[in-house]
C-alpha positions as YAML, in Angstrom:
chain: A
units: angstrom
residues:
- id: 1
  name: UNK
  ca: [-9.04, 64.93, 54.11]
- id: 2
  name: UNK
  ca: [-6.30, 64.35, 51.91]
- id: 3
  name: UNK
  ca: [-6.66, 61.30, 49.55]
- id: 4
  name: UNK
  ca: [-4.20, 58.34, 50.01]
- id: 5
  name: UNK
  ca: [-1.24, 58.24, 46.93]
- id: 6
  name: UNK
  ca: [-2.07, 55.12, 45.11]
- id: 7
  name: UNK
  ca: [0.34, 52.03, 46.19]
- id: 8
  name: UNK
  ca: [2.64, 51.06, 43.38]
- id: 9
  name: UNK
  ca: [3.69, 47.93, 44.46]
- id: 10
  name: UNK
  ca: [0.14, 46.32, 43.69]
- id: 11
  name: UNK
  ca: [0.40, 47.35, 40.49]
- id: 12
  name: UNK
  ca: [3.55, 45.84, 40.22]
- id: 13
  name: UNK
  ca: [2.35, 42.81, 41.29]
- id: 14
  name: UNK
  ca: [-0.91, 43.01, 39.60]
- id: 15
  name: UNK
  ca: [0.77, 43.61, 35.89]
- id: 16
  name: UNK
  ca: [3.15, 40.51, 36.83]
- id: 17
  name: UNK
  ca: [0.91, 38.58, 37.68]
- id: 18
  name: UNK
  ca: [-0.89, 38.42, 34.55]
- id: 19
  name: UNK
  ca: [2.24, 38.35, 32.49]
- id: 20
  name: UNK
  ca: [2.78, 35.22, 34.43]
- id: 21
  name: UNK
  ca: [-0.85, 33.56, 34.05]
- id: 22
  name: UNK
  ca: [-0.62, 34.50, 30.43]
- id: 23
  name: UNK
  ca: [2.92, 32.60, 29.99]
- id: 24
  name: UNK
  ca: [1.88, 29.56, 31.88]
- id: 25
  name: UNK
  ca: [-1.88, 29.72, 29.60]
- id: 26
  name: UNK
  ca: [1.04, 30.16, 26.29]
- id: 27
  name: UNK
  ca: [2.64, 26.79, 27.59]
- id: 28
  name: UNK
  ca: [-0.11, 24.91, 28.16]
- id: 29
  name: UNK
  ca: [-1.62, 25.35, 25.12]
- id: 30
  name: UNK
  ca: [1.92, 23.86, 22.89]
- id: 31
  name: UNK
  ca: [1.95, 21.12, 25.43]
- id: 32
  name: UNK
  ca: [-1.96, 19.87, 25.49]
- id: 33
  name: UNK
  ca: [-1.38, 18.65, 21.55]
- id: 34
  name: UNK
  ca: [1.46, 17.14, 22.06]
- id: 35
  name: UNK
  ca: [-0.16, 14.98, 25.23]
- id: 36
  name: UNK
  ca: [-2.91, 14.06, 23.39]
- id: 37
  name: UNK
  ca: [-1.99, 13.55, 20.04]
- id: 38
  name: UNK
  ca: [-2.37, 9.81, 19.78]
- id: 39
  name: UNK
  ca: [-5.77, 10.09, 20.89]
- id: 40
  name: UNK
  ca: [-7.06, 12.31, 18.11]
- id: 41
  name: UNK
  ca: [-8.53, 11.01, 15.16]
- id: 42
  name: UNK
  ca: [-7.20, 11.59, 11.84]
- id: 43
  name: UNK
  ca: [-3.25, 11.90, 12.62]
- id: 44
  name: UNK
  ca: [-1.52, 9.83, 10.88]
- id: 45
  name: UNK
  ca: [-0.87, 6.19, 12.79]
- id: 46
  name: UNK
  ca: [-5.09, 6.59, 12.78]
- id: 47
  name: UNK
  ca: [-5.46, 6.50, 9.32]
- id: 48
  name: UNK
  ca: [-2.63, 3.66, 8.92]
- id: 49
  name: UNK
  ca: [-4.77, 1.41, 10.97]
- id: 50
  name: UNK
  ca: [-7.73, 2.57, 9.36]
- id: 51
  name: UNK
  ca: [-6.56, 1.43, 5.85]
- id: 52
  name: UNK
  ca: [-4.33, -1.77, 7.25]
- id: 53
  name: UNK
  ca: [-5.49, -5.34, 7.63]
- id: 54
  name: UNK
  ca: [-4.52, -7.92, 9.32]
- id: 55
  name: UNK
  ca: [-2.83, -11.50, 7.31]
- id: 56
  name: UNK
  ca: [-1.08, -14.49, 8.66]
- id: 57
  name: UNK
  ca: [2.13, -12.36, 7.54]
- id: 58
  name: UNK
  ca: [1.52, -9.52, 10.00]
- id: 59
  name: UNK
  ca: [-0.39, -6.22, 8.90]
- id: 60
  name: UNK
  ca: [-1.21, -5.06, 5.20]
- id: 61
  name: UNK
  ca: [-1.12, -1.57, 4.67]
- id: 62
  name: UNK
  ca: [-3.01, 0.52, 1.99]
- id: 63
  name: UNK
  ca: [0.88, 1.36, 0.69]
- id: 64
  name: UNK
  ca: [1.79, -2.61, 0.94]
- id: 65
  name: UNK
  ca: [-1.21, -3.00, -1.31]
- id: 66
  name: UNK
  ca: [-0.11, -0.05, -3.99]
- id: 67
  name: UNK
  ca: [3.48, -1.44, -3.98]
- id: 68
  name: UNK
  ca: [2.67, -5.25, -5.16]
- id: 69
  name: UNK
  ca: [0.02, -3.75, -7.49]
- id: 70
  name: UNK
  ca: [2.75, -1.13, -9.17]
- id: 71
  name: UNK
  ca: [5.74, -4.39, -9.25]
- id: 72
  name: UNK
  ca: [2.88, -5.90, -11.36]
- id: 73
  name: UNK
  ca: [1.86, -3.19, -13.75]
- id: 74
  name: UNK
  ca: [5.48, -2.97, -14.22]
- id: 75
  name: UNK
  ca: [6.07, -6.24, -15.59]
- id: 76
  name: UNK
  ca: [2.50, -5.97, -18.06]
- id: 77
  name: UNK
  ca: [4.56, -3.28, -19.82]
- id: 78
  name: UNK
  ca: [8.45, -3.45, -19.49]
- id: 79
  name: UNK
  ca: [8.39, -6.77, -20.09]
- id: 80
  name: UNK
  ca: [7.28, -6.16, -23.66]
- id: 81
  name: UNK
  ca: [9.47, -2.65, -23.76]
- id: 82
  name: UNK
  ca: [12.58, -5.15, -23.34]
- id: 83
  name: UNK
  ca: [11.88, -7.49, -25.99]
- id: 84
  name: UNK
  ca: [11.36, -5.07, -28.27]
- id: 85
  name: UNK
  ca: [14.51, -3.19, -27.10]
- id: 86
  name: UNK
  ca: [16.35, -6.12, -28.10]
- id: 87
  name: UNK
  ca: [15.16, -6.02, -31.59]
- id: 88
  name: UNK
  ca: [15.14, -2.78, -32.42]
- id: 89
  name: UNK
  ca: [18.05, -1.74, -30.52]
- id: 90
  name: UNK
  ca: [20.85, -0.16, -32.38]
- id: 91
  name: UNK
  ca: [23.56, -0.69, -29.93]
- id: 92
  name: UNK
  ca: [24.88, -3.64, -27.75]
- id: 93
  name: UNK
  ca: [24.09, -1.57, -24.95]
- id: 94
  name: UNK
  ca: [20.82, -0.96, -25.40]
- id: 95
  name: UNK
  ca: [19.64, -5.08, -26.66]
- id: 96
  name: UNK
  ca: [21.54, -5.70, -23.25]
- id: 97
  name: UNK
  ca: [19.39, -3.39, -21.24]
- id: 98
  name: UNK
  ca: [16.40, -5.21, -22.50]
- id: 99
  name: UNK
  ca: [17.69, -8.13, -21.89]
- id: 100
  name: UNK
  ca: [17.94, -7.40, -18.68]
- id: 101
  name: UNK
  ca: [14.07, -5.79, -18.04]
- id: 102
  name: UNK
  ca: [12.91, -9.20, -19.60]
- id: 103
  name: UNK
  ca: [14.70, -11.44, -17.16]
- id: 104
  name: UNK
  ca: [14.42, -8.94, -14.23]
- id: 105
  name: UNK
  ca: [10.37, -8.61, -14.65]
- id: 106
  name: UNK
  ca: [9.85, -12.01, -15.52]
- id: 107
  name: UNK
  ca: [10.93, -13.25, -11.88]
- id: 108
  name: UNK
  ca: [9.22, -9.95, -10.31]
- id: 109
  name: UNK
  ca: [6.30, -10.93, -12.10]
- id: 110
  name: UNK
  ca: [6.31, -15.01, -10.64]
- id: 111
  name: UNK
  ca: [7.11, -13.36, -7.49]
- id: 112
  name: UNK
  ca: [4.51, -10.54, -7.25]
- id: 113
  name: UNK
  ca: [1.53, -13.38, -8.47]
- id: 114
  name: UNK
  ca: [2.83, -15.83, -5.49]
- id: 115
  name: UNK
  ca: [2.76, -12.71, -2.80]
- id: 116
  name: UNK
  ca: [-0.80, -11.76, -3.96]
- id: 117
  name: UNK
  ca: [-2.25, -15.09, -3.84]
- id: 118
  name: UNK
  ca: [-0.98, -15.73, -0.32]
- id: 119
  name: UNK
  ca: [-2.67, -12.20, 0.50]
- id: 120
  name: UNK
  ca: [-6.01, -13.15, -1.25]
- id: 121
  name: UNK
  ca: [-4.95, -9.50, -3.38]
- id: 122
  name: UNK
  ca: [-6.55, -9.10, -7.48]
- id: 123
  name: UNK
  ca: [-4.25, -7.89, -9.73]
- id: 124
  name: UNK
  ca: [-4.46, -6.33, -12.93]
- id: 125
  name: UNK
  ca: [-3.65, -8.01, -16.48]
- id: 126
  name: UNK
  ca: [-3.14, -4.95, -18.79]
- id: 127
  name: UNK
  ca: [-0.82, -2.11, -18.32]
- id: 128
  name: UNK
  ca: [-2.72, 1.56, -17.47]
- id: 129
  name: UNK
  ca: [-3.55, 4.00, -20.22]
- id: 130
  name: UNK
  ca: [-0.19, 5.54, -19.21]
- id: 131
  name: UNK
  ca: [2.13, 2.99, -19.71]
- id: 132
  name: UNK
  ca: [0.49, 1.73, -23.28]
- id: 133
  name: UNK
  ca: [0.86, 5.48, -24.09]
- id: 134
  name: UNK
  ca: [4.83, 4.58, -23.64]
- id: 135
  name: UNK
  ca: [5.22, 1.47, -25.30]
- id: 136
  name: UNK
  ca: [2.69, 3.25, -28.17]
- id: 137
  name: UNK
  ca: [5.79, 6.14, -28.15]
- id: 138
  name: UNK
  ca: [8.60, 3.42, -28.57]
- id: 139
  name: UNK
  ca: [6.67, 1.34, -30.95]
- id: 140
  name: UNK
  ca: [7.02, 4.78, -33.53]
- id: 141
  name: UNK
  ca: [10.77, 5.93, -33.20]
- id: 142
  name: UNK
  ca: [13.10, 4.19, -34.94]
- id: 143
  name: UNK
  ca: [16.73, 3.86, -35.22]
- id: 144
  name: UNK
  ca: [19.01, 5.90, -32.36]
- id: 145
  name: UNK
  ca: [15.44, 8.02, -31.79]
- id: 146
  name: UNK
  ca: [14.05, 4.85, -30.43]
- id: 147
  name: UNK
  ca: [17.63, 4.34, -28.34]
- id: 148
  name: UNK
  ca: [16.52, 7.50, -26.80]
- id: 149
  name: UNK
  ca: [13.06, 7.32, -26.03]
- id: 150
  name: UNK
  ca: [13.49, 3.64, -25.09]
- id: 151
  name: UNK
  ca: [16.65, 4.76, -22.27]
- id: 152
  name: UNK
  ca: [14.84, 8.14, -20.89]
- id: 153
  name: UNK
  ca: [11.32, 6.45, -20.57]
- id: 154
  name: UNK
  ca: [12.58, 3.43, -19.10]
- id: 155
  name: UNK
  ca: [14.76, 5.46, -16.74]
- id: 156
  name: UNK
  ca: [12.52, 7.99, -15.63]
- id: 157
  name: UNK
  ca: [9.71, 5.31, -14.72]
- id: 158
  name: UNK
  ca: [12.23, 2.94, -12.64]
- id: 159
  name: UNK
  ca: [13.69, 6.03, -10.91]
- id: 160
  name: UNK
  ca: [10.05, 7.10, -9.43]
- id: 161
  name: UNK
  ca: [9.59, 3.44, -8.25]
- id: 162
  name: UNK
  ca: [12.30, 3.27, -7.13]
- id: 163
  name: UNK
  ca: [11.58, 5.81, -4.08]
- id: 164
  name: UNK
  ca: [8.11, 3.80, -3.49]
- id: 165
  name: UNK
  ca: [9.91, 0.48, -3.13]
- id: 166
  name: UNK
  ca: [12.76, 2.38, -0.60]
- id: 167
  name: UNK
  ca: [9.80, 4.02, 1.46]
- id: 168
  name: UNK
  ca: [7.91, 0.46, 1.57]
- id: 169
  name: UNK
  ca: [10.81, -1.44, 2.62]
- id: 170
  name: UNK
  ca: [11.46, 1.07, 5.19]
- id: 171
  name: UNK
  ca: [7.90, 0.88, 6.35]
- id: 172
  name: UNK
  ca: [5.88, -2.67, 6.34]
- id: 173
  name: UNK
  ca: [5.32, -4.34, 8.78]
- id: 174
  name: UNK
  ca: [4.26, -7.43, 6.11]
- id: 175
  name: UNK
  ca: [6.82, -10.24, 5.68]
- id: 176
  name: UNK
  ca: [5.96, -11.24, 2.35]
- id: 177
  name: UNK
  ca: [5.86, -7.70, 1.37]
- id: 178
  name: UNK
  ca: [9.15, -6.82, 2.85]
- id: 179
  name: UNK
  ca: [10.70, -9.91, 0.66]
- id: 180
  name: UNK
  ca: [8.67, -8.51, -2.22]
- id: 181
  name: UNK
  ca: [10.94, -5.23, -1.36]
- id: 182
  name: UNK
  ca: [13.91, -6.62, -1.47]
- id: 183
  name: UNK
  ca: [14.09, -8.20, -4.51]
- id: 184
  name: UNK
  ca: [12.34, -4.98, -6.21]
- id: 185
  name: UNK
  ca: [15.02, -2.98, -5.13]
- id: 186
  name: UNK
  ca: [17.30, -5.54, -6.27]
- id: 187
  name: UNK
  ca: [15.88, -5.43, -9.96]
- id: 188
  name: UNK
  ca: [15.32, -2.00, -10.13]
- id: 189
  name: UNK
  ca: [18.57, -1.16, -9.38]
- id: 190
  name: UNK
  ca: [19.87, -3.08, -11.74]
- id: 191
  name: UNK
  ca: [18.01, -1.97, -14.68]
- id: 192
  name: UNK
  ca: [18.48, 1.87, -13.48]
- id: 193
  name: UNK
  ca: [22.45, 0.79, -13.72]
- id: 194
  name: UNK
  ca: [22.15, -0.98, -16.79]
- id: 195
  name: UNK
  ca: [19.73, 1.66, -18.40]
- id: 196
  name: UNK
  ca: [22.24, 4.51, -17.60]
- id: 197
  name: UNK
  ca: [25.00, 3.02, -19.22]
- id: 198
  name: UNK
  ca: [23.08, 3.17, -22.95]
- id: 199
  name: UNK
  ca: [24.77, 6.56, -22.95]
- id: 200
  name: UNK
  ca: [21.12, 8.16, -24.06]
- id: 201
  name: UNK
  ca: [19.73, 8.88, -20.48]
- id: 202
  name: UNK
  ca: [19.63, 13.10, -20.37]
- id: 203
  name: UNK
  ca: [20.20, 13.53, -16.74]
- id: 204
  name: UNK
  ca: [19.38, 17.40, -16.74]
- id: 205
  name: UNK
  ca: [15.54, 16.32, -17.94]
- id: 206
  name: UNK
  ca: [15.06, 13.79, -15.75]
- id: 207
  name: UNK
  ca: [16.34, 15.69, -12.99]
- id: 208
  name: UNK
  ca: [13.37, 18.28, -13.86]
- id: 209
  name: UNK
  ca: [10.32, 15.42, -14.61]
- id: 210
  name: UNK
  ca: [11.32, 13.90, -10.87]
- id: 211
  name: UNK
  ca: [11.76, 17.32, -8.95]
- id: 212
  name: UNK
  ca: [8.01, 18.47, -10.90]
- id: 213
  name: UNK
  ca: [6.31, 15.53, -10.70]
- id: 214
  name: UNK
  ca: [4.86, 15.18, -14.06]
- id: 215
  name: UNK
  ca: [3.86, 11.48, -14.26]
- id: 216
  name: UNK
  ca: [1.01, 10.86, -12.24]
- id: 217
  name: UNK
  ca: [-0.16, 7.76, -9.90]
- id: 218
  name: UNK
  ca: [0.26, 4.56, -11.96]
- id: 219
  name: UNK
  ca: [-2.65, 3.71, -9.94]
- id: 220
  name: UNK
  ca: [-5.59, 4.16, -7.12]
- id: 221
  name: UNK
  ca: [-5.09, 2.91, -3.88]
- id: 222
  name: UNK
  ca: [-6.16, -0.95, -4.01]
- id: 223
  name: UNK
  ca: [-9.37, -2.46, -1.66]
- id: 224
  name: UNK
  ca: [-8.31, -4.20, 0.46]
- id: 225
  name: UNK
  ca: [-8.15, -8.24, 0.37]
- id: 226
  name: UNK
  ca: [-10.85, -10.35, -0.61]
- id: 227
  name: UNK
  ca: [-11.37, -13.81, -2.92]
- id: 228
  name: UNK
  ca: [-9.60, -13.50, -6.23]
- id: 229
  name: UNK
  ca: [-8.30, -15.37, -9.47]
- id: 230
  name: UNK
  ca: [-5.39, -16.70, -10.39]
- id: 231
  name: UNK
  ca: [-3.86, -13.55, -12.65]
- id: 232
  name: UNK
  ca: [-1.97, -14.80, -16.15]
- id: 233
  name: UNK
  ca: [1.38, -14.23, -16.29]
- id: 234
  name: UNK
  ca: [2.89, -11.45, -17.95]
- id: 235
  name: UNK
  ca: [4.80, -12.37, -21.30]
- id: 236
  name: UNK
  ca: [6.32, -10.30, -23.57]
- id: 237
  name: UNK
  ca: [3.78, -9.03, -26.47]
- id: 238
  name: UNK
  ca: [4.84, -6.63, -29.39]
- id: 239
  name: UNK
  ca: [3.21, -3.29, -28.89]
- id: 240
  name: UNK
  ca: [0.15, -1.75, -31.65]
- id: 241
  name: UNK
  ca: [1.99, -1.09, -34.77]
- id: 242
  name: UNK
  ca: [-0.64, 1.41, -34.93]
- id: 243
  name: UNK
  ca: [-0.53, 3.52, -32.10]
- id: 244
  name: UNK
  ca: [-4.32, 5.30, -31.78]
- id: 245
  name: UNK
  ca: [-2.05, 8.31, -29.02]
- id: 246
  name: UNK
  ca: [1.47, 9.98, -28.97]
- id: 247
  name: UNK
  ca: [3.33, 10.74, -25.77]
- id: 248
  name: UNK
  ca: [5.47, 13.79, -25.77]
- id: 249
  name: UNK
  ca: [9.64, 12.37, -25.70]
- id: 250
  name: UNK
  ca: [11.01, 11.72, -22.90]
- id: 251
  name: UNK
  ca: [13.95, 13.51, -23.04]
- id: 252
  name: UNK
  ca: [13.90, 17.66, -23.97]
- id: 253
  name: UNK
  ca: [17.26, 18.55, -23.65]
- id: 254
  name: UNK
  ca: [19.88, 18.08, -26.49]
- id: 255
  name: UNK
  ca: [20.89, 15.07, -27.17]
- id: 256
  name: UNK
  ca: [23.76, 13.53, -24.96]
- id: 257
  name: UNK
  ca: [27.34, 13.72, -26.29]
- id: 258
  name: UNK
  ca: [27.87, 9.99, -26.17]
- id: 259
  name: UNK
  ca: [24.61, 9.26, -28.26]
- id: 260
  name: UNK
  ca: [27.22, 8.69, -31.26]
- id: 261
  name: UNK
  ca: [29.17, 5.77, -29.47]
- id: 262
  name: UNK
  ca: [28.40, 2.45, -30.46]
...
């Protein structure tokens, strides 16, 4: 007996077929995260809750925490960073920008102690090792060196707050810290303005410090709220006039062209 040809057409169908199962197995799989992606834990909107609690001003975050500590550390140091700037100073310019860090930080400051009482938050009452490392820097140059150092310090440390206090106004869902925000971004932008028009700031370095990241976290993220005291307010101080460290300067390209002006 002759044996039957084979029958193509279930092949056919056969190979299709499991093209087709294969496909459909493909698009299930990219869809099935997508459905269930809030339920998972450890995305993202999990570990916001995780970190957030609740206040009579809506929720707190773990960021809304970081922010009102940083607007404080800020004030412990640039407070005393604009006095001295307008003492040591060599051009109008310059006593003007710290002029304008003493005023600016001094109503931050009231405003950041008011906002953490009302949130039960501790704050701290001395600058980090970082920041004293600064002030230790501008407490050693002297003449248009210190103009320098005081213009490309100051500026580099208000331009990476200044991202953290865009991202947190975007964000919060806290009143008070949303307020807090606002008038941040207020000062801030005024002293970058005010800072930039010294005529020392060295764009192409700061360009390079931002884009590499060389300053670490000011800071930890803060626990959360709990019973606290009453923090002192900041006030200008005059830094060490023996500094025990040395920070490298701030600025390592050549000098701006404008450094001569007066």
């Amino acid at each position: 007996m002759r044996p039957r040809p084979p029958v193509r057409g279930r092949g056919i169908f056969s190979g299709t077929g499991l093209i087709i199962t294969g496909l459909a197995a493909t698009l299930l799989a990219m869809i099935f995260p997508i459905w269930s992606y809030a339920d998972r834990s450890g995305t993202g909107f999990d570990v916001l809750n995780a970190e957030t609690v609740s206040t009579g001003y809506g929720p707190l975050s773990a960021l809304d925490r970081d922010f009102i500590t940083k607007v404080r550390l800020a004030g412990l140091w640039e407070l005393p960073a604009g006095q001295q700037a307008r003492l040591k100073g060599t051009t109008p310019a310059v006593r003007t920008a710290g002029g304008h860090l003493i005023e600016g930080h001094t109503f931050l400051d009231e405003r950041v102690r008011d906002v953490a009482s009302r949130l039960s938050l501790e704050l701290p009452n001395e600058p980090t090792e970082q920041q004293q490392e600064w002030l230790a820097t501008l407490d050693s140059a002297q003449g248009v060196e210190y103009d320098r150092q005081f213009a490309n310090i100051l500026r580099l440390a208000h331009g990476k707050v200044f991202s953290v206090v865009a991202q947190v106004r975007a964000s919060t869902r806290n009143s008070l810290v949303r307020e807090l925000a606002d008038d941040a971004n207020s000062t801030v932008l005024d002293h970058i303005t005010v800072l930039e028009a010294t005529g020392y700031v060295d764009f192409d370095a700061l360009a390079q410090d931002m884009v590499a990241g060389s300053t670490p976290p000011l800071t930890p993220a803060p626990a959360p709220p709990g019973p606290t005291l009453d923090p002192a307010p900041a006030v200008p101080v005059t830094p060490s006039p023996s500094p025990t460290y040395t920070l490298p300067p701030a600025a390592t390209s050549r000098p701006p062209e404008s450094s001569g002006k007066s």
